[in-house]
N, C-alpha and C positions, 0 to 999 in steps of 0.2 A: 526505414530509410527510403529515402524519393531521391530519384535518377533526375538532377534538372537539364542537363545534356551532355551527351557524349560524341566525340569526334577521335579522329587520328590524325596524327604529325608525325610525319618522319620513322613511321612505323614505332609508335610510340601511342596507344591506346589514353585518350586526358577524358574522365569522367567526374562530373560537381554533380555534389549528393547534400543533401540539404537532411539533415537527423536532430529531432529534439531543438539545442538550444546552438547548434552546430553547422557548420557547413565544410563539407571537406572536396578535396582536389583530389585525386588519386592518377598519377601514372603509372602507367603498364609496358613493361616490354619483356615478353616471353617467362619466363618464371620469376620477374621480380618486379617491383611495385616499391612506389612512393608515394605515401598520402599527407599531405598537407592539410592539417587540423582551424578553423577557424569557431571562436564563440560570435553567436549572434550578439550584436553591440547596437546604440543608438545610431550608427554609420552604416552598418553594416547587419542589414536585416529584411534582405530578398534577394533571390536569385537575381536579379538586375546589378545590384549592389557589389556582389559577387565578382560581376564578370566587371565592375569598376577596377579593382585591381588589376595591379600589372601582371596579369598573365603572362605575357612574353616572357618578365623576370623567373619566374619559379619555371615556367617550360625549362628556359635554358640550366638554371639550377638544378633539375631532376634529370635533365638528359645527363649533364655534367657525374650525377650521381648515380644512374643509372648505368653508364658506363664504367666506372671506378667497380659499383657491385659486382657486376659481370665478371671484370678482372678477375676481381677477388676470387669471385665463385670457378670460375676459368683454371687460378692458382691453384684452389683446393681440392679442385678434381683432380688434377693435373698429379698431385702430392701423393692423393690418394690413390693414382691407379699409375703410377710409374712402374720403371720397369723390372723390379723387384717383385712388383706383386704379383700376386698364384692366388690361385682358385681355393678354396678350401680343399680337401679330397672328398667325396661323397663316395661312400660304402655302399 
């Protein structure tokens, strides 16, 4: 896998990675991640190519889903450690 560049937005980690027949987007924020899978095609077959697409589109997409994640993950800790719950006992 090749790193073709990496930056940050909005505290939001965007790295394009260029693998085999593939190029992928990956965003990052804190314990969770969004990767956006492309096959290399007759359009689409260099990093140049790559950054042809609407980026801005899928930024705003992953931000949008990278928040909902969070929720989620925010909920489920939330569930899991309310205020019922005890520690195991340790003997």
């Amino acid at each position: 896998m090749r790193i073709i560049c990496s930056e940050t937005r909005d505290h939001i980690q965007i790295s394009h990675f260029e693998l085999d027949q593939k190029f992928m987007i990956k965003y990052e924020k804190g314990h969770l991640e969004i990767t956006f899978k492309f096959r290399k095609s007759e359009k689409l077959n260099s990093p140049a190519s790559l950054k042809q697409l609407d980026v801005n589109h899928f930024f705003e997409i992953a931000k949008l889903k990278l928040e909902e994640l969070q929720s989620l993950r925010r909920e489920s800790l939330e569930k899991y450690y309310s205020d019922d719950f005890e520690f195991e006992t340790i003997i």
